[in-house]
PADREN-699527 format. One record per residue (C-alpha): residue number from 1; x, y, z. Coordinates in nm, 4 decimals, always signed. Last residue first. Layout:
// residues N
[NUM, [X, Y, Z]]
...
END
This chain:
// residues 267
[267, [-3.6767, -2.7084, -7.9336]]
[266, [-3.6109, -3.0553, -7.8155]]
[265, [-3.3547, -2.9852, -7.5407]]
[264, [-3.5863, -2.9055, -7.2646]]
[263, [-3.8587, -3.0401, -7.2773]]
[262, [-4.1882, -2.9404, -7.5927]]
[261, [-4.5318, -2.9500, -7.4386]]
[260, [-4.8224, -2.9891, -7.7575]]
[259, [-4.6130, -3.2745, -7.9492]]
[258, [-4.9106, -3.2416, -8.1502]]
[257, [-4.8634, -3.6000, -8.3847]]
[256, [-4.7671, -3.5025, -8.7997]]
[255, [-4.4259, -3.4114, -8.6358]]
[254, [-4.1841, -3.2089, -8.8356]]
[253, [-3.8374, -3.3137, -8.8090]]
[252, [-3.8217, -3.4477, -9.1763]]
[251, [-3.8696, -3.0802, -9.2617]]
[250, [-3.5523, -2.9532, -9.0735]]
[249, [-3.3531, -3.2077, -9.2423]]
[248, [-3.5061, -3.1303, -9.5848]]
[247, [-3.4322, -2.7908, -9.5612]]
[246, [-3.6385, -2.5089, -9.5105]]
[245, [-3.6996, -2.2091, -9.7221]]
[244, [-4.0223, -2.1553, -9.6067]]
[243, [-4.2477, -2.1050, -9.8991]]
[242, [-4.0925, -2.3566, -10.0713]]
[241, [-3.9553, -2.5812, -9.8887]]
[240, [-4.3292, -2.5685, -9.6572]]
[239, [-4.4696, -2.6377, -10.0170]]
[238, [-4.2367, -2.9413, -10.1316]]
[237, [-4.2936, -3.0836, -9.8028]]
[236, [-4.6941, -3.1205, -9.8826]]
[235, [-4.8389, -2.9393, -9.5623]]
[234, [-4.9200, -3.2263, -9.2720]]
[233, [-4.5969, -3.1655, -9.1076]]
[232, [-4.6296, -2.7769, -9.1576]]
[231, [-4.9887, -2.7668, -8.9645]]
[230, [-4.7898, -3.0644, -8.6802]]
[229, [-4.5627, -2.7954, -8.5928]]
[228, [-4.7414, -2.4996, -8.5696]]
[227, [-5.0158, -2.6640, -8.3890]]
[226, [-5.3716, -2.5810, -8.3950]]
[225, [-5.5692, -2.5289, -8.1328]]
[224, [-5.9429, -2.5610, -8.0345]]
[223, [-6.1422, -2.6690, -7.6832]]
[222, [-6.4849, -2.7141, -7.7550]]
[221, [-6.8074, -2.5470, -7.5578]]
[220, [-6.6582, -2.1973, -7.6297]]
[219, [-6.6122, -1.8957, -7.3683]]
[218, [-6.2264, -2.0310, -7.3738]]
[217, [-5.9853, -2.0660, -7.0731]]
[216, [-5.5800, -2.1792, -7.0506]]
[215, [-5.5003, -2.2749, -6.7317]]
[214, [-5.1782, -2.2742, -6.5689]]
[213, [-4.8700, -2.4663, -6.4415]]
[212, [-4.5264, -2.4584, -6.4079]]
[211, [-4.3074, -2.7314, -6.2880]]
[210, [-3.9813, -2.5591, -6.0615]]
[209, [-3.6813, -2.3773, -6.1665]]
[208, [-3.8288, -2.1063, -6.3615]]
[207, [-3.8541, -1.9964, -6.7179]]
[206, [-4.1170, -2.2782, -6.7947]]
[205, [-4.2131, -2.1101, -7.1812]]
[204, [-4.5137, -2.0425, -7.3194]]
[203, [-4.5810, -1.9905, -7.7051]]
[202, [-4.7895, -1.7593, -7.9129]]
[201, [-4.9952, -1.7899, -8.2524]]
[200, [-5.2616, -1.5504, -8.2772]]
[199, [-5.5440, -1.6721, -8.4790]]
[198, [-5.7897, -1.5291, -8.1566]]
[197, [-5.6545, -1.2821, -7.9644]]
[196, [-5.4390, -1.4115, -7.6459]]
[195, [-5.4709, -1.2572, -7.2681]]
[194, [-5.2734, -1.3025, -6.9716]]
[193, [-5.3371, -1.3392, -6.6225]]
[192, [-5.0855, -1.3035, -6.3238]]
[191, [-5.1396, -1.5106, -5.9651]]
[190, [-4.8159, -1.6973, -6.0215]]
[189, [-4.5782, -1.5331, -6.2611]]
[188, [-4.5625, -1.3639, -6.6265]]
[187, [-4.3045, -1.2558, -6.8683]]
[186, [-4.4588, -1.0916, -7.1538]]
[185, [-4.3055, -1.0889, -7.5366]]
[184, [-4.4775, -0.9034, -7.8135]]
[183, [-4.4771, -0.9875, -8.1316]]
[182, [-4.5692, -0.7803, -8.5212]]
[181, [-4.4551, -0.9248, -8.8186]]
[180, [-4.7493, -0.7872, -9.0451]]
[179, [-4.9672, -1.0192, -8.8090]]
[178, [-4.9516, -1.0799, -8.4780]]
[177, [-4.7286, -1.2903, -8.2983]]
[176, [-4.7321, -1.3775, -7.9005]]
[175, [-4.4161, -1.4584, -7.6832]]
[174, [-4.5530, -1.5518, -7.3369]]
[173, [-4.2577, -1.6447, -7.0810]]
[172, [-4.3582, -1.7933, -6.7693]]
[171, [-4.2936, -1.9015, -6.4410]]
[170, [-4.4123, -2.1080, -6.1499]]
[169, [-4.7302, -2.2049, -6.0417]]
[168, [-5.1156, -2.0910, -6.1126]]
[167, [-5.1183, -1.8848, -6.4227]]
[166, [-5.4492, -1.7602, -6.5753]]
[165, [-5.4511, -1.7971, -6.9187]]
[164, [-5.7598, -1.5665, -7.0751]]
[163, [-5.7660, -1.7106, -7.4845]]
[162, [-5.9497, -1.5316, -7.7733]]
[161, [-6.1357, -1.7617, -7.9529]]
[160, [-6.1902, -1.8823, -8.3089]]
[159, [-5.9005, -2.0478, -8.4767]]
[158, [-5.6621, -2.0885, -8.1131]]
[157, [-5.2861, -2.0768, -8.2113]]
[156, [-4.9857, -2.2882, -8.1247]]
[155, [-4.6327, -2.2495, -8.0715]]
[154, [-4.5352, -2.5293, -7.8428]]
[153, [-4.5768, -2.4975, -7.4857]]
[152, [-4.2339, -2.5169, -7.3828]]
[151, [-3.9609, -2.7212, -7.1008]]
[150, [-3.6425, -2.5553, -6.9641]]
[149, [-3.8183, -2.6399, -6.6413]]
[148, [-4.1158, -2.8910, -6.6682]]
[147, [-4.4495, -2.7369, -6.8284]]
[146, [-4.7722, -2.7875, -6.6934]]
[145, [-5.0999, -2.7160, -6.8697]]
[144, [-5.4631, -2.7298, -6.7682]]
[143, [-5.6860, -2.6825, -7.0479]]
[142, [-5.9977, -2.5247, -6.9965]]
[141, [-6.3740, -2.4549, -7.1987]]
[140, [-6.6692, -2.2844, -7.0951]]
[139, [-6.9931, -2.1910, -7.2700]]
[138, [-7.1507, -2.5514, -7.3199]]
[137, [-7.0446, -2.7190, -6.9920]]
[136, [-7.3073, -2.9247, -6.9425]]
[135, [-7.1160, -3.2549, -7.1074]]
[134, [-6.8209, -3.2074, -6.8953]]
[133, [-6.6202, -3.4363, -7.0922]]
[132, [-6.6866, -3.3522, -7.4450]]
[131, [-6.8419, -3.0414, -7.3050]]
[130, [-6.4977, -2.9130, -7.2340]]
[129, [-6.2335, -3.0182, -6.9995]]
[128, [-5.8724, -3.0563, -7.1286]]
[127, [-5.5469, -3.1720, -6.9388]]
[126, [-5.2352, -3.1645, -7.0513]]
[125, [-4.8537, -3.2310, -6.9210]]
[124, [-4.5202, -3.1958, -6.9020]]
[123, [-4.2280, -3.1738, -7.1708]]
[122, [-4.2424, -3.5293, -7.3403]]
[121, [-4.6066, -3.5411, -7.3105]]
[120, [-4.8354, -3.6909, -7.0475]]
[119, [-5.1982, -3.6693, -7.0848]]
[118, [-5.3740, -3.5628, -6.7583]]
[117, [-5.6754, -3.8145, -6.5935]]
[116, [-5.9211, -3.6555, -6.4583]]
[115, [-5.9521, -3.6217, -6.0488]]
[114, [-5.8444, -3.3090, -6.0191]]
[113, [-6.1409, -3.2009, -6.2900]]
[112, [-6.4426, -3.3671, -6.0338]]
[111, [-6.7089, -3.2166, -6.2701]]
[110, [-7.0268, -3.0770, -6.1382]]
[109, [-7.3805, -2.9937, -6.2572]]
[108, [-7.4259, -3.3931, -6.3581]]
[107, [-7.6681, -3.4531, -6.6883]]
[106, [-7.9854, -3.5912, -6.6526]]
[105, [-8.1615, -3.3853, -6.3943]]
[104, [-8.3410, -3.6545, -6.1799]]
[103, [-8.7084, -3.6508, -6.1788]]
[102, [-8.9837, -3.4024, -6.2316]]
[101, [-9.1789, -3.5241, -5.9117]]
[100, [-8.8934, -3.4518, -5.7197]]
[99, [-8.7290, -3.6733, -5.4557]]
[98, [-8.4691, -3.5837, -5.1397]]
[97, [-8.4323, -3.8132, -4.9101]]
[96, [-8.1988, -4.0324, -5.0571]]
[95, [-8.0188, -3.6861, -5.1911]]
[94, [-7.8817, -3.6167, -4.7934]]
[93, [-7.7377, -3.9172, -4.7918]]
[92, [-7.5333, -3.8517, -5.1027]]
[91, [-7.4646, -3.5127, -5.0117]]
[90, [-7.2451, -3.6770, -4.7105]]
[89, [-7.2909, -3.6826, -4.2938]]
[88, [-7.6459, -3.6215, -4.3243]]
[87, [-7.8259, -3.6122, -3.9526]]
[86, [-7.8585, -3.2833, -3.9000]]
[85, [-7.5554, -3.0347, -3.8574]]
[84, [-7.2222, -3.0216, -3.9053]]
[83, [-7.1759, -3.3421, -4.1847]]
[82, [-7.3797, -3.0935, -4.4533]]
[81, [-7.3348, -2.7440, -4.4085]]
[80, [-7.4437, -2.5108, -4.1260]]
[79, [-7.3168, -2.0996, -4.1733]]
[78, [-7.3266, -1.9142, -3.8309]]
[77, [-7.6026, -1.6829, -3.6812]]
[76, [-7.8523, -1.9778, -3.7043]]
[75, [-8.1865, -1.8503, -3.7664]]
[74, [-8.4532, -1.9391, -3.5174]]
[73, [-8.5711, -1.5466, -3.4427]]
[72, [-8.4326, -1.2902, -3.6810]]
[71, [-8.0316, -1.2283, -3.7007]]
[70, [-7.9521, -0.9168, -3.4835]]
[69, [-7.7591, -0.6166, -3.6379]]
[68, [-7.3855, -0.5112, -3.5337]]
[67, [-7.3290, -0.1511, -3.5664]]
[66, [-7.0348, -0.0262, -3.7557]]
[65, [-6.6520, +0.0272, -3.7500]]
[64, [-6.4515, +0.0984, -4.1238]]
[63, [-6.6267, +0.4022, -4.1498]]
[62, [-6.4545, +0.5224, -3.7731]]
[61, [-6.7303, +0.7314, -3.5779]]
[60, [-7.0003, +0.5032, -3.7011]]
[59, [-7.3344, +0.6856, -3.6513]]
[58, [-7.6492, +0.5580, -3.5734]]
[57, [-8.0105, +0.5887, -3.6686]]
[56, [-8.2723, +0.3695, -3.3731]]
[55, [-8.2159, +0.0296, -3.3089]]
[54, [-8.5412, -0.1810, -3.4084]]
[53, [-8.3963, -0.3131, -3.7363]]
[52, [-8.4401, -0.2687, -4.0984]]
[51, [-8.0681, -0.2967, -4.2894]]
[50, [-7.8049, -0.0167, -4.3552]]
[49, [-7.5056, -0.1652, -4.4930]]
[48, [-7.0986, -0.2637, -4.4408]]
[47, [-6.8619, -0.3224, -4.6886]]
[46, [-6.4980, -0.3376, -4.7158]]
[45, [-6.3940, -0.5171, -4.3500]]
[44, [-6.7673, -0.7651, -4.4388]]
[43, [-7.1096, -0.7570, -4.3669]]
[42, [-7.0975, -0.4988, -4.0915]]
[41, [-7.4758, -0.3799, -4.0137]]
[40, [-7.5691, -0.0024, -4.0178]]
[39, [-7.9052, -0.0399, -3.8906]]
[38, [-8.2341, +0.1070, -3.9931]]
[37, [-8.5718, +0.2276, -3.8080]]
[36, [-8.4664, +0.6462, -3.9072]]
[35, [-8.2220, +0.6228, -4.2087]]
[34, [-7.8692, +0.5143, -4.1151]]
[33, [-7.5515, +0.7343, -4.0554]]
[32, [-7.2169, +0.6404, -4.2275]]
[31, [-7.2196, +0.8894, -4.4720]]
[30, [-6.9662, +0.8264, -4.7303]]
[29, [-6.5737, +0.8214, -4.7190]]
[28, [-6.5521, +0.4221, -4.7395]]
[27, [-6.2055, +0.3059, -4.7540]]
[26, [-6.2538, -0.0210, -4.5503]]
[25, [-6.6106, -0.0481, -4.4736]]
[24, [-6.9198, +0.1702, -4.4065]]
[23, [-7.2882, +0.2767, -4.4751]]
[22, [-7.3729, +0.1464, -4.7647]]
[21, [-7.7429, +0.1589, -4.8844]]
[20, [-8.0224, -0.1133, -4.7645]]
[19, [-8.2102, +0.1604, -4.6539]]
[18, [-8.1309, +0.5173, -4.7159]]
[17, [-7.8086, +0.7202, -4.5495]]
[16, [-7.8621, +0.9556, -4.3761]]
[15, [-7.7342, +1.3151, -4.5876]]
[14, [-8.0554, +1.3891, -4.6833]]
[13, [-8.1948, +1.4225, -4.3183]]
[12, [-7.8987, +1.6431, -4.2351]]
[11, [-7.9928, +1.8842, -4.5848]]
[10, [-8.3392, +1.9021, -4.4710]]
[9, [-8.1972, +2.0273, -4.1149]]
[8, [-8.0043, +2.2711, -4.2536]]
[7, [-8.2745, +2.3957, -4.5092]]
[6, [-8.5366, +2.4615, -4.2064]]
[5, [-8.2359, +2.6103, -4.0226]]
[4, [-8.1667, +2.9112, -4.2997]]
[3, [-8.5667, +2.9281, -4.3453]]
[2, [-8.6191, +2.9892, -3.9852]]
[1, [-8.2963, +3.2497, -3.9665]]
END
């Protein structure tokens, strides 16, 4: 009976859970009891965790309610930014005072991208940011596209990397081509993300009633595309006819310019 209570209680003291471990939150089905001299402190509704404090091991009866820790002496409980506290009212203020014996870092660590001007095309908009304009920016690239209603992002393709578009208004209609005659088509909304392979040509098109927009991201330092249209207007016409079967109407069409977002109408 000894032994069969010695293992019990080795089996409870397992069972706390060990510093700075989770002990609660919003679907949590763990232990919720601390180690001896820790805390279960709520961090957020999906995680809360055991941190050194003076209150002794305690148990949450619901995982999702825990023990509330104390912040150490002199440390604001709440988050103070610049213009709430002190006497800075902007970061530029704030950098007057502020000197290091290695200098200034020479390029800027943020880009205002809101604030940069969009090209215009016939069927919305573009805007690119890559380390052309965000000079830092050596592993990231984005293009923020909007497309009126009945409007298209032209079939293009990107030569080296894949593409993650990440749609922020309206809606869309991905058609993407593989090879040996292979597509796909996707219809996508707000919040969705989408993913292109590399060489893949694929269009988007504004299937709503309202401006869509979204992003299209690269891990690249240079944004890259290549139009379908402008490719063929700078291939010797006799070629495309050729290879194509087009005719000469259809050819003199062609636009040696990216028309990039097509309107309604025009495609």
């Amino acid at each position: 009976m000894k032994s069969f209570g010695l293992l019990a209680l080795v089996g409870l003291v397992r069972a706390a859970v060990p510093l700075y471990g989770q002990c609660g939150g919003i679907n949590w089905t763990g232990e919720t009891a601390c180690v001896s001299g820790a805390t279960c402190v709520y961090s957020n509704e999906y995680y809360s965790q055991c941190l050194p404090g003076t209150a002794t091991t305690t148990t949450t009866a619901n995982p999702t309610t825990t023990t509330a820790g104390t912040s150490p002496t002199g440390i604001p409980s709440g988050a103070i930014t610049i213009g709430t506290g002190g006497k800075y009212s902007t970061i530029s203020e704030a950098l007057k005072d502020t000197t290091s014996p290695q200098g200034v870092a020479p390029l800027p660590f943020t880009f205002a991208a809101s604030k940069a001007p969009a090209t215009n095309v016939t069927g919305g908009s573009v805007k690119v940011v890559d380390s052309r304009t965000f000079n830092i920016s050596k592993t990231i690239a984005v293009a923020e596209v909007t497309v009126v209603p009945g409007g298209i992002r032209e079939l293009h393709w990107h030569p080296t990397q894949p593409e993650w578009t990440y749609f922020l208004e309206g809606n869309a209609r991905v058609t993407v081509f593989a090879s040996s005659a292979n597509a796909r088509t996707f219809d996508y909304q707000a919040g969705d993300i989408g993913y292109v392979p590399p060489t893949f040509g694929h269009y988007v098109e504004n299937t709503g009633n309202e401006t869509m927009k979204y992003l299209e991201i690269f891990k690249t330092d240079i944004y890259e595309d290549i139009s379908l249209n402008q490719w063929l207007a700078l291939t010797p016409p006799d070629m495309v006819k050729a290879h194509l079967q087009l005719d000469d109407e259809t050819i003199s069409q062609l636009q040696k310019v990216k028309p990039v977002v097509v309107g309604p109408g025009a495609w």
